[in-house]
VMD Tcl script that draws the C-alpha trace (Angstrom):
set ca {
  {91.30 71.68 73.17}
  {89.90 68.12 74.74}
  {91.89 67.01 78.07}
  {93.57 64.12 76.11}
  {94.83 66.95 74.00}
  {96.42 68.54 76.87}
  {97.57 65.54 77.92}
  {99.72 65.56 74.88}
  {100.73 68.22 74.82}
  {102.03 68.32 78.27}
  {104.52 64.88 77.41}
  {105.64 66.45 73.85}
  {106.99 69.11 75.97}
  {108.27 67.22 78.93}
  {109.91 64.76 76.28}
  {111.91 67.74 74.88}
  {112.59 69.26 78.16}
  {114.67 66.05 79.06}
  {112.29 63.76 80.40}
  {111.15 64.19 84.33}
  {114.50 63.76 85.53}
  {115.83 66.54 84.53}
  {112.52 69.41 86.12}
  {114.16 70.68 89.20}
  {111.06 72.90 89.37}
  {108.04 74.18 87.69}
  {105.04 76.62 87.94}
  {102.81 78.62 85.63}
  {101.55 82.64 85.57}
  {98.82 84.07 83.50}
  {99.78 82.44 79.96}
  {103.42 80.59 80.17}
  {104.47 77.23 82.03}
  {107.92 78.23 83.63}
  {110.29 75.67 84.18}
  {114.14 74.80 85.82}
  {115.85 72.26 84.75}
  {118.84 70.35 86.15}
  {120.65 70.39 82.78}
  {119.93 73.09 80.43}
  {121.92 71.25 77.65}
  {119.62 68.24 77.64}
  {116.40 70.82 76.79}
  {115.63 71.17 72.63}
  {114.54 74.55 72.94}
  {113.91 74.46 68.89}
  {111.68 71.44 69.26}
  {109.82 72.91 71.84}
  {108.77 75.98 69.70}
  {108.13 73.99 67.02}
  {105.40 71.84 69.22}
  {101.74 72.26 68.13}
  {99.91 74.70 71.17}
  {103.33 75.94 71.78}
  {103.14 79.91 71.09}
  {106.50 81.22 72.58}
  {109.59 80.24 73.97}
  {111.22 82.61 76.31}
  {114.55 81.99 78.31}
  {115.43 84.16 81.13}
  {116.19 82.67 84.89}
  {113.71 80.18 84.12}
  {112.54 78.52 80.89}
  {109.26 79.78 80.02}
  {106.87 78.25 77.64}
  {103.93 80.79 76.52}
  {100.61 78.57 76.07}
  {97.87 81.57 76.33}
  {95.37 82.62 79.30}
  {93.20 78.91 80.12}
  {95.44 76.71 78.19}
  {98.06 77.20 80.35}
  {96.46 76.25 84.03}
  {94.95 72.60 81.98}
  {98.46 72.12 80.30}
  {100.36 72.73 83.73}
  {97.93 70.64 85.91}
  {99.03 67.47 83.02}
  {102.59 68.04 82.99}
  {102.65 67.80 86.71}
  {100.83 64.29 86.61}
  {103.36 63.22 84.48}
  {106.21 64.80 86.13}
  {104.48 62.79 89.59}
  {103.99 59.50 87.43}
  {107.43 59.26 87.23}
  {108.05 58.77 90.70}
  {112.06 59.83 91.13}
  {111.60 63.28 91.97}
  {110.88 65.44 94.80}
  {108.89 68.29 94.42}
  {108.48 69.50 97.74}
  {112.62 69.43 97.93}
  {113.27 71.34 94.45}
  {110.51 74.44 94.87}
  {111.98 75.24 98.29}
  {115.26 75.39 96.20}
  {114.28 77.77 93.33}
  {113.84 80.57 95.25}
  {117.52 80.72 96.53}
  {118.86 79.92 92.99}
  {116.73 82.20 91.59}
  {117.71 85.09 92.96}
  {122.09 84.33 91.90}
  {120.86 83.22 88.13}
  {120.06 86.52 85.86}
  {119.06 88.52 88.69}
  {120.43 92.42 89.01}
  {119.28 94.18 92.12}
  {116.84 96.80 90.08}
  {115.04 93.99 88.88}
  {114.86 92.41 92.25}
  {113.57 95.59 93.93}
  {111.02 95.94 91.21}
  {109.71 92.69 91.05}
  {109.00 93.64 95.00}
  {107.50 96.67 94.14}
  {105.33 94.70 91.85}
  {104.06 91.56 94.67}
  {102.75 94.96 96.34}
  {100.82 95.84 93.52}
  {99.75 92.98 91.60}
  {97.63 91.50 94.25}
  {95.39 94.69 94.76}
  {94.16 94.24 90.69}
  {91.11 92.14 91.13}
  {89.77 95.14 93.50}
  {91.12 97.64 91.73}
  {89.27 96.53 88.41}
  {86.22 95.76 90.48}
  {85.92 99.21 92.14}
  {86.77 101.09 89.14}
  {84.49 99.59 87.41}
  {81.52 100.11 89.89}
  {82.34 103.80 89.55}
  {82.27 103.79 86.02}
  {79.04 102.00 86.09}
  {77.53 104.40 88.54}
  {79.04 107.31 87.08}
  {77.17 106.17 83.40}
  {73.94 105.71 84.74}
  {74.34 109.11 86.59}
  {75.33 110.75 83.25}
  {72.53 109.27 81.44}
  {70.25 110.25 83.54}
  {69.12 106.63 84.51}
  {69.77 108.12 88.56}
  {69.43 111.35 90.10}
  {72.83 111.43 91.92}
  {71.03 112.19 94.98}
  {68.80 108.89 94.59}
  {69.79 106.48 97.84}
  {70.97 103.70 94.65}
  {73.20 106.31 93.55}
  {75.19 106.91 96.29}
  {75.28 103.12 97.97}
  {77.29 102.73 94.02}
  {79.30 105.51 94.72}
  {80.27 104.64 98.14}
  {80.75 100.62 96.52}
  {83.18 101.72 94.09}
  {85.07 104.26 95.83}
  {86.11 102.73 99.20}
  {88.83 101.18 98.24}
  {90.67 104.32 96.99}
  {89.68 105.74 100.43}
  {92.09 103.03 101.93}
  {94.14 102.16 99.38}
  {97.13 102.80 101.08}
  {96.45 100.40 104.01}
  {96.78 97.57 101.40}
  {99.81 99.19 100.09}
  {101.39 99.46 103.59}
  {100.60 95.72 104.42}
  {101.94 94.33 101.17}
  {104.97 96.32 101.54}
  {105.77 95.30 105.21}
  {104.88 91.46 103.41}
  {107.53 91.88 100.98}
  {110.16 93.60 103.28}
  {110.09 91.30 106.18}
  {107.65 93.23 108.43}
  {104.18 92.33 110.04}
  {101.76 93.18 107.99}
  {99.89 94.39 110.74}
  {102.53 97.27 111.21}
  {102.52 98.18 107.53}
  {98.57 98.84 107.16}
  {99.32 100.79 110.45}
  {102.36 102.56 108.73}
  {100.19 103.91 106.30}
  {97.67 104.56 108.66}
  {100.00 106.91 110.21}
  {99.42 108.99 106.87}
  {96.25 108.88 106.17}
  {94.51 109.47 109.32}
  {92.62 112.89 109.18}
  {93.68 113.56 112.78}
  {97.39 114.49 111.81}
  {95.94 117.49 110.45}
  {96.22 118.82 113.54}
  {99.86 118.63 114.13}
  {101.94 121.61 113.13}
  {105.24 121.61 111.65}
  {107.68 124.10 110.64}
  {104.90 126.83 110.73}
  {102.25 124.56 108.44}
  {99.58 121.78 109.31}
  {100.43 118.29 108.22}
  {97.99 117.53 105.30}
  {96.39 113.74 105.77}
  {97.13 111.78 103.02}
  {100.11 114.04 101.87}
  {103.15 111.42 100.21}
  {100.32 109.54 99.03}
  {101.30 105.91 98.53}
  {105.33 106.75 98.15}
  {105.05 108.13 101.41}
  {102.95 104.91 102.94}
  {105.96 102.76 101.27}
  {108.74 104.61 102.60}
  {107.27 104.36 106.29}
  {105.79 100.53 105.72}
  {109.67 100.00 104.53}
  {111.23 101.52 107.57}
  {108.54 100.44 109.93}
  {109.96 96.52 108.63}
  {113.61 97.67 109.29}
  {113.40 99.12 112.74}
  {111.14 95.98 113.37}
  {113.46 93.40 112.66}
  {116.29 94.96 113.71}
  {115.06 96.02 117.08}
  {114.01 92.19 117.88}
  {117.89 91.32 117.71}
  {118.37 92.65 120.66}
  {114.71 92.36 122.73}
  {113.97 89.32 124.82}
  {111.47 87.02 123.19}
  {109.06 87.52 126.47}
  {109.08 90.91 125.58}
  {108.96 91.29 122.11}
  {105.09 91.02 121.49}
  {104.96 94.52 123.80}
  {108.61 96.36 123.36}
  {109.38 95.69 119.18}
  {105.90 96.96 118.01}
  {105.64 99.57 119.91}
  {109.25 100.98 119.28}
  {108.44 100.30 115.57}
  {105.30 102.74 115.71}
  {107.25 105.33 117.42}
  {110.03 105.92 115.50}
  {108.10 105.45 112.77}
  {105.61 107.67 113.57}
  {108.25 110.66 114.08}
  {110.26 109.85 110.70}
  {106.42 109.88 109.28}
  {105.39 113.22 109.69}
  {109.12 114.29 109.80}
  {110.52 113.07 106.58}
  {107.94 110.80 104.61}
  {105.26 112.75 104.26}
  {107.14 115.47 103.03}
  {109.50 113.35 100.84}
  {107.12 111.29 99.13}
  {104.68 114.30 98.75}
  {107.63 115.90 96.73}
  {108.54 112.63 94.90}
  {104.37 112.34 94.27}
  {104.28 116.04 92.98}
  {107.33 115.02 90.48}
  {105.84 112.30 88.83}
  {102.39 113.13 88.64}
  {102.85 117.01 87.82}
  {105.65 116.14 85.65}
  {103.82 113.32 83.55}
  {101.05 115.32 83.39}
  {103.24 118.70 82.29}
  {105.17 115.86 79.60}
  {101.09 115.13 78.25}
  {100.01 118.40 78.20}
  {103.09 120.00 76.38}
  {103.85 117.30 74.63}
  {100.46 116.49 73.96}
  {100.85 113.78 70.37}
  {103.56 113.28 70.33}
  {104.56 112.86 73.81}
  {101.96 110.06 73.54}
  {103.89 108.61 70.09}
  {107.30 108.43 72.33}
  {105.62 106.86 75.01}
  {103.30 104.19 73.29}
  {106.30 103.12 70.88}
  {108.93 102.58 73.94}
  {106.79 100.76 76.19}
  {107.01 97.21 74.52}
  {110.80 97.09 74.89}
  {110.41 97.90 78.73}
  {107.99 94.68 79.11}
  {110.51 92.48 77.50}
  {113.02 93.75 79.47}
  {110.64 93.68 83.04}
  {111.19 97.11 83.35}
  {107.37 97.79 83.17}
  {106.67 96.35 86.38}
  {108.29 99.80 88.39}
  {104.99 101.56 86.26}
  {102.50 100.12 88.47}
  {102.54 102.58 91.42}
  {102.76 105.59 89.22}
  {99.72 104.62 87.66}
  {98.31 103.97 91.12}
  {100.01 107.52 92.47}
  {98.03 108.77 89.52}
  {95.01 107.58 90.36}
  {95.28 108.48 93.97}
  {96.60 112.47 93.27}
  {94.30 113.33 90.38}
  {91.67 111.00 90.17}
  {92.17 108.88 86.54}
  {94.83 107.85 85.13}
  {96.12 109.56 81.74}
  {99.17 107.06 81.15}
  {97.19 103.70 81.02}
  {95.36 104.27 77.92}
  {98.74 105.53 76.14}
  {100.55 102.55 77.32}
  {97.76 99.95 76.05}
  {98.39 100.87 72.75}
  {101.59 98.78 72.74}
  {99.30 95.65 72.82}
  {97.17 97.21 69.83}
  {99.96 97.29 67.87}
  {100.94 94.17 68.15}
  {97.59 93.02 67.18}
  {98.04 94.90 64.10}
  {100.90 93.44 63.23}
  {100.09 90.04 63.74}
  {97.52 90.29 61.50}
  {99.48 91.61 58.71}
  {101.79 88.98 59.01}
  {98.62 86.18 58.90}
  {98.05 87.73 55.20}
  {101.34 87.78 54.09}
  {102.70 84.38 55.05}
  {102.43 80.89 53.94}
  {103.77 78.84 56.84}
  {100.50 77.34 58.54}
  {102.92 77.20 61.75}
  {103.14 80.40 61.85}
  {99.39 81.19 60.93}
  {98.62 78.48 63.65}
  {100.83 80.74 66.60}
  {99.09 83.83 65.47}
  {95.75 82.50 65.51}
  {96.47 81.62 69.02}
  {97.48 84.68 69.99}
  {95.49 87.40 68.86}
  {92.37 86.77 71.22}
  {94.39 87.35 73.79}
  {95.73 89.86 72.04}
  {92.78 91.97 71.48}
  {91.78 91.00 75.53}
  {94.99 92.86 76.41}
  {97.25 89.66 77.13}
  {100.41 90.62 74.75}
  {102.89 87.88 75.63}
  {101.59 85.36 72.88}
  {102.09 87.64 70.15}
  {105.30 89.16 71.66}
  {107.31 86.15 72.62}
  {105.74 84.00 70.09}
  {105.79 85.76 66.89}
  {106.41 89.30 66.74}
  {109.86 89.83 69.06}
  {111.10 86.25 66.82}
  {111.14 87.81 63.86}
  {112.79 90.78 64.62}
  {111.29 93.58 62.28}
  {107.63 93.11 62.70}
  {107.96 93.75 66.07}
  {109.54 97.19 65.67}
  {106.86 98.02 63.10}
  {104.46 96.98 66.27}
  {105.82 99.67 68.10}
  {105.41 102.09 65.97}
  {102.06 101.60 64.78}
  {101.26 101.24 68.73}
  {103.01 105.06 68.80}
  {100.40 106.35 66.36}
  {97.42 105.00 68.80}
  {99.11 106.11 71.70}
  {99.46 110.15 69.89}
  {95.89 109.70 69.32}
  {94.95 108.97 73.06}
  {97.40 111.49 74.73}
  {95.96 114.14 72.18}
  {92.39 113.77 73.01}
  {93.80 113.26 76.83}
  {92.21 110.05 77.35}
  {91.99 108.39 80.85}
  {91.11 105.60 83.24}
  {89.58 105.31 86.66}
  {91.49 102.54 87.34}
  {94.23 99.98 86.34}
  {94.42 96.16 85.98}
  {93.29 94.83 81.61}
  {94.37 96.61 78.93}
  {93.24 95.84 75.16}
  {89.30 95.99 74.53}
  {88.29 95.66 78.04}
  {90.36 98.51 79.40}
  {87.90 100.39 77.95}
  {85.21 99.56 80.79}
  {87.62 101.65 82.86}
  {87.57 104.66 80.62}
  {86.01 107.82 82.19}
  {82.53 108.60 80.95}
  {82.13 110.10 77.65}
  {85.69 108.85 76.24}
  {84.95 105.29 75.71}
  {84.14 106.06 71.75}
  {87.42 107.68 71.80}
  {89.55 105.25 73.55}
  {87.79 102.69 71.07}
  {89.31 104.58 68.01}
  {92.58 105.23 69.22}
  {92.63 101.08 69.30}
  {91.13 100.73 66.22}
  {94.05 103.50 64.79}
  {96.86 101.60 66.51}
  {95.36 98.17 64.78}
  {95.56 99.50 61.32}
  {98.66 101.36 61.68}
  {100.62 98.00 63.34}
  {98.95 96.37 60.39}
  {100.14 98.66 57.17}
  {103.66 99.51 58.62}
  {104.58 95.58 59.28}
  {102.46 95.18 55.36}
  {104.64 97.38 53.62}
  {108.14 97.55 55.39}
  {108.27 94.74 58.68}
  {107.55 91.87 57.09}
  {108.83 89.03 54.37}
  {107.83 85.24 54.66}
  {111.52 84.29 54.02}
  {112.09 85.79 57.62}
  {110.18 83.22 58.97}
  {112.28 79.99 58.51}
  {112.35 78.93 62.20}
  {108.12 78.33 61.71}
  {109.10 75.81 58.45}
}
mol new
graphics top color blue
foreach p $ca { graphics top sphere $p radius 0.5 }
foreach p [lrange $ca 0 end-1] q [lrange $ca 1 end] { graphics top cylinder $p $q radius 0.2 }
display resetview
C-alpha cells in the first residue's frame, strides 16, 4: 500500500469516527489502531468496517480498529497528522486522561491484575525468542553433528542462548516491582533473594533452602511485597532518610517472608501447575490436547489468555520446554483453515478482500485479523475454527510436542520447537489447517451469513 494510500485511509476512518473533534485519545499495538472518543454516538461503527484496509472492528474500553502487523504503525503515524492538522485538540492533555478513565470504563479487577501480570511478561519476548532460538540453533548443529559439543563454538552458543533463563527471574522481579509501584532496583534484588545459590546454606524446619525453589511465582510474590513494605514504610520515614532506612527495611522483611513463606508457597503453587499440566497431558494425552486447543480462542477474545504467560514461562523454567505452547498455537491454525474455506465458498469480494488480508498474518501466528475481522463476525465459522484447531492441538499433545521458548506462534513457532519435532509440529499445523477448513466447508459456513460484507 503507497503512503498516499495510507493517507486515505487514515481520513476515511477519522471522517467516520466523527471528525478530529471528537479523538479524546489514540494509540496503536501490534495490528489495531485503538481509539477514545468524546462521543461514542457520533462514531459509524458500520461504515468503518465497511472501509477498504479495514479488517476488524472491535469495541471494548476503547474502539479498536484491526489493520494487520506494518499497516497499522503507517496508518497510525497518518491519522495522527491529520488529527494534528486540525489544530483544536490537545494531545498531551487527553493521553494523560485515558489512563484514569480507562481503568472505571469495562474494567473488572481480574482483568486489571492480569493485564499487570502481562506488562511483566510481554516485554521479556524479544529475548526470550532470541535466546530460545540460539539454543535451538546450537542444539541442531550439535545433533547433526555439524559441532562436537565439546568444540569452544559449541559451548560460547550454549552459554549465548541460555543466560537468560539463568536470570530470568531478575527481569521478572524488576518488572513486577515496575508494575506494583516499587523500585525496580528492589524487585531484581527480590528475586535475587531466591535465586542466589548461597541460600542453600540456610536451614529450615530440618531441610536446606533449595536456590531457585518458587521459581518465578515465588520471585513475584516477594517483588510484590518487597513494593508494599516499600511504599508503605516511606509514609512514615523522613525524606533525609529514606534513601538509607526504606530500602533497607524493604530487603529485610523481605528477605525473612522470602525464605519463610515464598519460597515455599510458590514452590507448591509451581509444583501444581507444572506437575498438574503435565499429569492433564500425559493422562489425557489427545484429547486433553482437543479440550485445550478448542477453548483457547474464546479466552483471547475474552483477555483471559494473558494470565497464560507465566505458566508457560514457569514451564520453561521447572522442566525445561514448554508442552502447552504448541497445543495452544493451534487455535491460530484453525482459524487459518477456516478462513480459507470461507474464501471458496463466498461471493462477496469484501469479504474475500478481509480474508486475503488476514491470513498472512494468520499463518505468521498474528490471529486478530481473522478473529475480529471475519471469523468471530460471522458467528459459526468461528466455532468450526475451534474445533478444527482441537484436532491439531490432539495431534501435538499426543506426540508430546514442545518449545524451548515462548513469544510467535503459527509457522515460526516452529523455530522454537525442540530438536527432532519440528516435522511433527509442522503436521499438527498442517492437520489443524485442513480440519478448520472441511468443518467450516461442510457445516460453519453459508454466504447468506455474510450480509454485513455486501
Amino acid at each position: 500500500m503507497a503512503g498516499q494510500d495510507y493517507k486515505t485511509l487514515a481520513k476515511k476512518i477519522l471522517e467516520q469516527l466523527g471528525g478530529a473533534k471528537n479523538i479524546k485519545a489514540f494509540t496503536n499495538c501490534m495490528t489495531r489502531l485503538r481509539v477514545t472518543p468524546y462521543d461514542e454516538s457520533l462514531v459509524n461503527k458500520e461504515a468503518i468496517k465497511k472501509i477498504d484496509g479495514v479488517l476488524g472492528f472491535v469495541e471494548e474500553e476503547t474502539l479498536q480498529i484491526i489493520l494487520g502487523p506494518g499497516h497499522v504503525n503507517k496508518v497510525t503515524d497518518e491519522f495522527e497528522k491529520l488529527v494534528k492538522e486540525s489544530g483544536d485538540i490537545n494531545l498531551n492533555e487527553r493521553a494523560s486522561s485515558l489512563k484514569g478513565e480507562l481503568k472505571k470504563k469495562n474494567s473488572t479487577p481480574f482483568k486489571l491484575f492480569l493485564r499487570k501480570i502481562a506488562s511483566i511478561f510481554i516485554p521479556l519476548i524479544p529475548a526470550l525468542v532470541a535466546s530460545g532460538l540460539v539454543n535451538g540453533i546450537s542444539k541442531a548443529v550439535i545433533q547433526a553433528g555439524w559441532l562436537s559439543a565439546e568444540s569452544q563454538l559449541a559451548i560460547i552458543l550454549t552459554v549465548i542462548g541460555g543466560g537468560l533463563f539463568t536470570y530470568l527471574g531478575i527481569f521478572v522481579g524488576i518488572n513486577t516491582a515496575k508494575e506494583f509501584g516499587g523500585s525496580p532496583a528492589l524487585g531484581g534484588l527480590a528475586a535475587i533473594l531466591i535465586i542466589n545459590p548461597a541460600a542453600a546454606q540456610i536451614v529450615l524446619f530440618g531441610e536446606e533452602l533449595l536456590p531457585g525453589r518458587g521459581g518465578l511465582i515465588g520471585v513475584m510474590f516477594a517483588a510484590i511485597f518487597m513494593a508494599f513494605i516499600e511504599k508503605n514504610v516511606r509514609k512514615f520515614v523522613p525524606a533525609s532518610l529514606d534513601i538509607i532506612v526504606t530500602p533497607t527495611i524493604a530487603l529485610l522483611l523481605t528477605g525473612i517472608m522470602t525464605y519463610l513463606v515464598f519460597m515455599p508457597v510458590g514452590g507448591f503453587v509451581s509444583d501444581v501447575i507444572t506437575d498438574g499440566l503435565t499429569a492433564v497431558l500425559d493422562f489425557g494425552g489427545a484429547i486433553a490436547g482437543f479440550v485445550l486447543g478448542a477453548t483457547f480462542l474464546p479466552l483471547v477474545v475474552t483477555g483471559l489468555h494473558q494470565g497464560l504467560t507465566p505458566i508457560h514461562l514457569e514451564l520453561l523454567n521447572t522442566i525445561g520446554d514448554d508442552p502447552l505452547l504448541p497445543i495452544l498455537a493451534m487455535g491460530g491454525a484453525g482459524q487459518v483453515g477456516a478462513a480459507f474455506a470461507i474464501y471458496m465458498k463466498t461471493k462477496k469480494t469484501r469479504l474475500k478482500r478481509a480474508i486475503g488480508g488476514g491470513l498472512p498474518a494468520g499463518i505468521l501466528g498474528i490471529g486478530e485479523p481473522l478473529i475480529f475481522g471475519v471469523t468471530l463476525p460471522l458467528g459459526r465459522p468461528f466455532l468450526t475454527a475451534c474445533l478444527g484447531a482441537g484436532v491439531g492441538a490432539a495431534f501435538q499433545a499426543h506426540f508430546n510436542i514442545a518449545t524451548t521458548a515462548i513469544g510467535v506462534s503459527g509457522l515460526p513457532l516452529a523455530f522454537l520447537v525442540n530438536n527432532g519435532e519440528v516435522l511433527l509440529y509442522l503436521v499438527g499445523v498442517l492437520i489443524a489447517y485442513v480440519a478448520g477448513f472441511i468443518f467450516t466447508y461442510l457445516f460453519g459456513f453459508k454466504d447468506e451469513m455474510a450480509g454485513e460484507f455486501d
